[in-house]
N, C-alpha and C positions, 0 to 999 in steps of 0.2 A: 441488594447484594446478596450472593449467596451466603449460608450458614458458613462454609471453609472460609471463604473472601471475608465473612465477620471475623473468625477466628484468627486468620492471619493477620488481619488491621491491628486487633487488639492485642494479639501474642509482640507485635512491632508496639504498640505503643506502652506494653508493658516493659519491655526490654528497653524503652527510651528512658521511662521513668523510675527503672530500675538504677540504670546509671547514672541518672542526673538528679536524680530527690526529686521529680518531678511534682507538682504538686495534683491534687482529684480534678481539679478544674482543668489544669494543663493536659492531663490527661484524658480527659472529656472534649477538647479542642483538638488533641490530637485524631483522638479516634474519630471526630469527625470530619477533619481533615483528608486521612486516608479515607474514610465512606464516600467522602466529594471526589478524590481524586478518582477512585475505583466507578463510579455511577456510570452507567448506560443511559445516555444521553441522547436528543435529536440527531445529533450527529453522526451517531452510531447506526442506529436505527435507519438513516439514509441511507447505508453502504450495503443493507437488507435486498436494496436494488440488486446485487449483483450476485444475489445467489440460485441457481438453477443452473441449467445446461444451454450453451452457448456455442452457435457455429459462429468462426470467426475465418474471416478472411484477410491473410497477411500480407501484405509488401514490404521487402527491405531493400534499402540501397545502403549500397559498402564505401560509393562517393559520389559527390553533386553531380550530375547529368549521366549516369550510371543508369544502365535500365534496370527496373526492380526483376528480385527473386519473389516468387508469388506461390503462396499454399492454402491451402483450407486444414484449418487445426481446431480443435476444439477446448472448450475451458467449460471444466465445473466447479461452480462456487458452493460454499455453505458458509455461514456463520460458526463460530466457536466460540469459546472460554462465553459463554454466556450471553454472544449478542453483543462481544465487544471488540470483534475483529473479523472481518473476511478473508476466511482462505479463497483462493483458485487456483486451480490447478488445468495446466493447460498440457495438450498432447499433440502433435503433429509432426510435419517438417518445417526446416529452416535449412535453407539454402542448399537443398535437396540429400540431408541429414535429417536421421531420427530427432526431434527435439522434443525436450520434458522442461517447464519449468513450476516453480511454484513462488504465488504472490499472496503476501501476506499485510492487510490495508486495515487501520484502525485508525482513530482520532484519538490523542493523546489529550487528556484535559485539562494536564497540568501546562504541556508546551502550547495550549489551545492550537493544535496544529494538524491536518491529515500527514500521516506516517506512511508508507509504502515498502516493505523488504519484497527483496525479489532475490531467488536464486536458481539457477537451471544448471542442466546438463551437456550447456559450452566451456563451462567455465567453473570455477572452485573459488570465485568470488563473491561477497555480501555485496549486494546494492542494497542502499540505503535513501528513500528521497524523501521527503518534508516539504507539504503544499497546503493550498488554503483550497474552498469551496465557492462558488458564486452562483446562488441558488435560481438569480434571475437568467443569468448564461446557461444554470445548470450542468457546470462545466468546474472540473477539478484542474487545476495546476501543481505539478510537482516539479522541485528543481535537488540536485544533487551534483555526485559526483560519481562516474562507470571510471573500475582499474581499466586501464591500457597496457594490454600484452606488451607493447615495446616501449613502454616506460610510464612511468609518473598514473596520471586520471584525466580524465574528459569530463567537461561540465556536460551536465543533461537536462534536458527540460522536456518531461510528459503532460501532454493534454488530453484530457478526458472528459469528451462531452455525453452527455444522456439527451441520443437525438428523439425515441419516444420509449414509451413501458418498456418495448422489448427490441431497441435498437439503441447500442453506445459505440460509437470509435474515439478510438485514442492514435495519438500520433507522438514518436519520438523523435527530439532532436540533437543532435551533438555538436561540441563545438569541432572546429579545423584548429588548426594552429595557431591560426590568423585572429582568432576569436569568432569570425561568423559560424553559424547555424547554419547548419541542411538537414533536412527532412531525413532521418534513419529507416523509421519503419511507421508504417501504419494499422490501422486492423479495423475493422469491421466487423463487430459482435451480432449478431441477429440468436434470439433466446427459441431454443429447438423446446415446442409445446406437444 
């Protein structure tokens, strides 16, 4: 962990044992508590996959048997706060509209879970999803909830496969009202060397 990320652990576990008479030893469990929580982990270090520059090529569909909207948009990724999160930031169109979004992917270690915020320039909403990893499929799962402009939220469920070094698609799915699933959008990343 870095020297600040120490600082902040221990300025937090001093202020715990500030208020509660904590005792050295409690306070020695603490600060290693936050160091675990904070650590860059395997997990972390996987999602390294997704930083460089990426042609991606999109389809969306707006309902089931709908022909898709189709673009070639671009996304570049880096690592940040230390190797403990991937940004990407993607540019193109959608649905024959300028579109910006950016996605924000870590593994939380306390919820042992992959994390995903997403937010663009359709919309003025937080997406939020929470998925596992299955290193043998080498394919991520996220499930959530996207606002719905005419009311309430829509369950979602993203798949994201790593088909080699430098090709991954993901596909998203929403639900109908009905509760089934259709195919939203897809993408096809290919890594621009």
């Amino acid at each position: 962990m870095t020297r600040t990320g120490s600082a902040f652990a221990f300025i937090i576990a001093f202020s715990l044992s500030g208020l509660a008479q904590v005792s050295e030893q409690d306070q020695a469990k603490a600060m290693e508590a936050y160091m675990k929580a904070g650590a860059v982990t395997a997990e972390h270090k996987a999602l390294e996959y997704f930083a460089g520059r990426w042609k991606v090529e999109s389809k969306m569909w707006t309902a089931p048997g709908a022909p898709p909207t189709e673009s070639v948009n671009t996304n570049e990724g880096r690592m940040i706060l230390g190797g403990r999160y991937a940004l990407l930031d993607y540019k193109g169109e959608m649905m024959g509209q300028p579109f910006e979004g950016l996605q924000i992917s870590g593994y939380d270690n306390l919820a042992k879970a992959y994390t995903t915020f997403w937010i663009d320039n359709s919309s003025t909403s937080f997406y939020l999803l929470k998925g596992t990893y299955d290193a043998a499929k080498k394919t991520y799962t996220f499930t959530g909830r996207w606002a719905d402009p005419l009311g309430g939220d829509t369950p979602v469920r993203m798949v994201v496969r790593i088909v080699s070094p430098d090709v991954y698609e993901s596909e998203t799915y929403m639900a109908l009202p009905d509760g089934k699933e259709f195919l939203n959008m897809s993408d096809r990343s290919v890594r621009v060397k």
